[in-house]
Every structure is written in structure tokens, then in C-alpha cells.
C-alpha positions in Angstrom: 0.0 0.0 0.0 1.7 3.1 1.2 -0.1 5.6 -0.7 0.1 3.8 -3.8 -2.9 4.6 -6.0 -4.2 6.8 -2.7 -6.0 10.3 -3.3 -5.1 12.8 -0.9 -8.6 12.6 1.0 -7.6 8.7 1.2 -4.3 9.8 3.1 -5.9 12.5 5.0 -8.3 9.7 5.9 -5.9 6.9 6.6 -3.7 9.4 8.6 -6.5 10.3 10.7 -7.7 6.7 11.6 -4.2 6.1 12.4 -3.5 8.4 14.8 -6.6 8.5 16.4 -7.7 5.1 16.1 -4.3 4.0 17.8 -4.5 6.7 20.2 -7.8 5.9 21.5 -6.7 2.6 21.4 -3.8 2.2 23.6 -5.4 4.7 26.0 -8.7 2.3 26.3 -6.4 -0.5 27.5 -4.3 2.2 29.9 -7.4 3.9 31.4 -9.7 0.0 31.6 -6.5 -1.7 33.3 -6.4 1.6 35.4 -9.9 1.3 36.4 -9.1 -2.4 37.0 -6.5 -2.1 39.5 -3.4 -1.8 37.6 -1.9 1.9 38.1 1.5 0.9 36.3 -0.1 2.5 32.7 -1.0 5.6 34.6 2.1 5.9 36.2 4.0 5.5 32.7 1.8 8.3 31.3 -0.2 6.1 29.2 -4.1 7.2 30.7 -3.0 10.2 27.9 -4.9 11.3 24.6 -1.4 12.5 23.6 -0.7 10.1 20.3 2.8 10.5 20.9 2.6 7.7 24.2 0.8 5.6 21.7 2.4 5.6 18.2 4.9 2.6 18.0 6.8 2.9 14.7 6.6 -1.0 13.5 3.2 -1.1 14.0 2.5 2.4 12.6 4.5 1.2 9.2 2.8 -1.7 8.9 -0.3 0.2 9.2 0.7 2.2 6.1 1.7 -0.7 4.2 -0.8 -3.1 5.0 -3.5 -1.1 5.9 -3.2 -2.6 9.8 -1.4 -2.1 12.3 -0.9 -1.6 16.0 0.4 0.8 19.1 2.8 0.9 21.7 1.8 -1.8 23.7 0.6 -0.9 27.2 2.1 -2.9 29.9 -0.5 -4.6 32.2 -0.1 -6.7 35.7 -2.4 -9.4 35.0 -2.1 -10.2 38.8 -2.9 -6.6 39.7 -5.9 -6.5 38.3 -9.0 -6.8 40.6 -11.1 -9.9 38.4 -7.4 -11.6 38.3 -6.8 -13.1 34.5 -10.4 -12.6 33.1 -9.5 -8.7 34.0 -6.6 -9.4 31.4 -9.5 -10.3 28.6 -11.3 -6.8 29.9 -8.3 -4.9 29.7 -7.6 -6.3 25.6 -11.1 -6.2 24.6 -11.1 -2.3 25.2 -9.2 -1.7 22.3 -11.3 -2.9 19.8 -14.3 -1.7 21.5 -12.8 1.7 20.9 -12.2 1.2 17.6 -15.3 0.2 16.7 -16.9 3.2 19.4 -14.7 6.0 17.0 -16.1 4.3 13.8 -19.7 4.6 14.8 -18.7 8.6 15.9 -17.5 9.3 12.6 -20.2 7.6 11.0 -22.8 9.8 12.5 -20.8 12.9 11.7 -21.0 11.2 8.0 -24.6 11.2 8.3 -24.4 14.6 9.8 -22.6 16.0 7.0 -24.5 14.1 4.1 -28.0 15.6 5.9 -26.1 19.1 5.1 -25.2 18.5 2.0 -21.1 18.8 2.8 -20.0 15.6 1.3 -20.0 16.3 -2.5 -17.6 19.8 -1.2 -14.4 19.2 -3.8 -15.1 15.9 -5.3 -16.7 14.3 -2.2 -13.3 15.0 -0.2 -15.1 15.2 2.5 -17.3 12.1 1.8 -13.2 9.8 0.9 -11.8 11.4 4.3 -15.1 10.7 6.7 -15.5 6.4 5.0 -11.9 6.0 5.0 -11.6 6.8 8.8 -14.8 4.6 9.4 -13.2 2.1 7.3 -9.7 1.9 9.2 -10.6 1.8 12.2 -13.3 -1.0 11.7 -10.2 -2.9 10.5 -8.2 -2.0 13.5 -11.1 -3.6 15.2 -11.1 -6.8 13.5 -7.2 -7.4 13.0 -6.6 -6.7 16.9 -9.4 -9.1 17.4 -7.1 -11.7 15.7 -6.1 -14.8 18.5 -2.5 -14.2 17.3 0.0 -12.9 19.8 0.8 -9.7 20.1 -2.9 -8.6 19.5 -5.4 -8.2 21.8 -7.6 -11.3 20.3 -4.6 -13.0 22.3 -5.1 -11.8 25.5 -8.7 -11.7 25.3 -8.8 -15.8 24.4 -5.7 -17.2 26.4 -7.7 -16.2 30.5 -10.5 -18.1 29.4 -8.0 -21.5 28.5 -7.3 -24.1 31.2 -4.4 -22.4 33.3 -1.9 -25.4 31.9 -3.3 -25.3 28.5 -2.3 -21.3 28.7 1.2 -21.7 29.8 1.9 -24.0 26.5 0.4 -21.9 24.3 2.5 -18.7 26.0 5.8 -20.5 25.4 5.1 -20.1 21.6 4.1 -16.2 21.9 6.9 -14.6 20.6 6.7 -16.5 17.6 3.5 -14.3 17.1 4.9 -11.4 15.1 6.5 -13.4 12.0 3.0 -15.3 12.1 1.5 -12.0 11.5 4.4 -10.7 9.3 3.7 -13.9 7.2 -0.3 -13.4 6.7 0.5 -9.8 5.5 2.6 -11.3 2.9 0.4 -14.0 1.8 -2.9 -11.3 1.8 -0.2 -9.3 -0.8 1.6 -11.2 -2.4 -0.9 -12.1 -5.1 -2.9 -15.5 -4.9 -4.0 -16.7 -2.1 -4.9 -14.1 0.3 -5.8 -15.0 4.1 -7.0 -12.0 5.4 -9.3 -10.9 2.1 -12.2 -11.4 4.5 -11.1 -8.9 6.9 -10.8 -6.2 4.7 -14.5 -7.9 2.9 -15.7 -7.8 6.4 -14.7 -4.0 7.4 -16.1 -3.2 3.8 -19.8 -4.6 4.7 -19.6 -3.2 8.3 -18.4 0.4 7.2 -21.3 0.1 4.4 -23.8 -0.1 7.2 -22.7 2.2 9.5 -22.4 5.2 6.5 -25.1 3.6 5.0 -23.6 3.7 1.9 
């Protein structure tokens, strides 16, 4: 991807769910594991709006590349948290959720807008910026909801294993990120393509929402 074939709204757009899609994000998990007990992520500055705590480069080039991506990872005390390791599932499901919460935000501003008349304003700029935020951060949504380590569809699966079925499965963790790296080239290297559904998926879902 990166910007190949983008318009400028398409940039403006992807640029937009990017930094705010991580940033709310990453401070979902801070302020949830925060609210659960765990006052490291406060203490580290990350209960913060400010997208500098949250941008981490790899995942922020992937996100260009790919069209995915991911944040600075906030650091979380399973053990610290009040519910114990189901608070660890709360804590990784509140990324997503926020993703999905800024996607229905901006869809109602699209609707908003479209009632006024604003989207067809220089070429439907405003119309390309407003679906391709939407768009991104459904996908944000639905990639970090992958059971593939380190997204949050991890940490949000592996509490609910049996406790010695968990501590295999954690011993292969850090193999997580070339399984990811490896789907990303698959879904673009022509052919078969793993994660077509995703992007399929986010398609349908951003359809509804903008009613488009």
C-alpha cells in the first residue's frame, strides 16, 4: 500500500484513523486496566490522549503498508488486576471496542454531514476522508481481534484457556509477530490471500454504518 494509488482525501483519511484510532486505542487499555487495579499504565503516562505515548513505529508502518497495524503496547499486571486473569481479557477487549466506538462517531458525523449537504464539497473530499476513517478503524477492530499474539484477540482468548493449556500456548508467543508478518505477505503477495475477509468484512460493516 503506502499511498500507492491513494487520493489525498484517502491519506488525509488513513492518517486520521491512524493516529486516532491507535490513540484511543492504547489509552482504552491504559485507562480500563487503570480502572481495574493496575496503576503501572497511569504511572508510565499512558491514561493520555497525547498520540505521541501511543504511536509505536513498526506497527505504525505496517499500518501504512498493510493497511493494519498496531500501538505501543501498554504494559499490564495481569495479577494486579481486581477480576485476576479474566481482568486481562477486559483490559484487551477495550481496544477494539474503541475502535469500533470511534467508527460509529464518525459515521454519525457522515450522516451529519451528508444531511447538510457537505459531502460532495471538492469531489466528495469530505465524503473519501469521513468512510476511509470509518473504514480503518473498523479494521483496526477486526485485525486486533485476531487470536495471534501480540494482539489483543490474544489476551482476550488465552484467560479463558485451562491455566496449563495457557502456559503451552505462552511458550510459543513470541513467535507471534513473524506469524503475522507472514499473513501480511500471503494477503499481498498475489494469490491466495488470508486476510481478504477482513478487509471484505470491514467493507460490509463500514457500508452499514455510513449507509452507503
Amino acid at each position: 500500500m503506502l499511498f500507492g494509488g491513494f487520493s489525498v482525501a484517502e491519506i488525509i483519511g488513513l492518517a486520521i484513523a491512524l493516529v486516532a484510532g491507535i490513540t484511543f486505542h492504547e489509552f482504552s487499555h491504559a485507562a480500563s486496566a487503570d480502572a481495574l487495579g493496575d496503576h503501572r499504565p497511569r504511572a508510565l503516562g499512558r491514561v493520555s490522549l497525547n498520540p505521541a505515548r501511543h504511536i509505536e513505529p513498526m506497527g505504525a508502518i505496517l499500518f501504512l503498508i498493510a493497511g493494519f497495524g498496531w500501538g505501543r503496547p501498554v504494559p499490564v499486571n495481569a495479577y494486579a488486576l481486581r477480576p485476576g486473569r479474566i481482568g486481562m481479557a477486559y483490559v484487551a477487549a477495550a481496544g477494539p471496542i474503541a475502535n469500533l466506538v470511534l467508527a460509529v462517531a464518525v459515521a454519525a458525523l457522515f450522516r451529519v454531514a451528508d444531511l447538510a449537504g457537505l459531502l460532495g464539497i471538492g469531489s466528495g473530499f469530505v465524503f473519501v476522508v469521513l468512510a476511509s476513517t470509518v473504514f480503518y478503524n473498523v479494521v483496526l477492530a477486526l485485525f486486533n481481534l485476531l487470536p495471534i499474539p501480540p494482539l489483543d484477540g490474544y489476551n482476550l482468548v488465552l484467560p479463558f484457556l485451562p491455566p496449563r493449556l495457557a502456559f503451552r500456548v505462552q511458550r510459543y508467543a513470541p513467535y507471534g509477530i513473524l506469524v503475522l508478518l507472514l499473513l501480511v505477505f500471503l494477503s499481498y503477495g498475489g494469490g491466495f490471500s488470508p486476510l481478504r475477509w477482513l478487509f471484505g468484512a470491514a467493507d460490509t460493516i463500514t457500508g452499514v454504518l455510513i449507509g452507503a
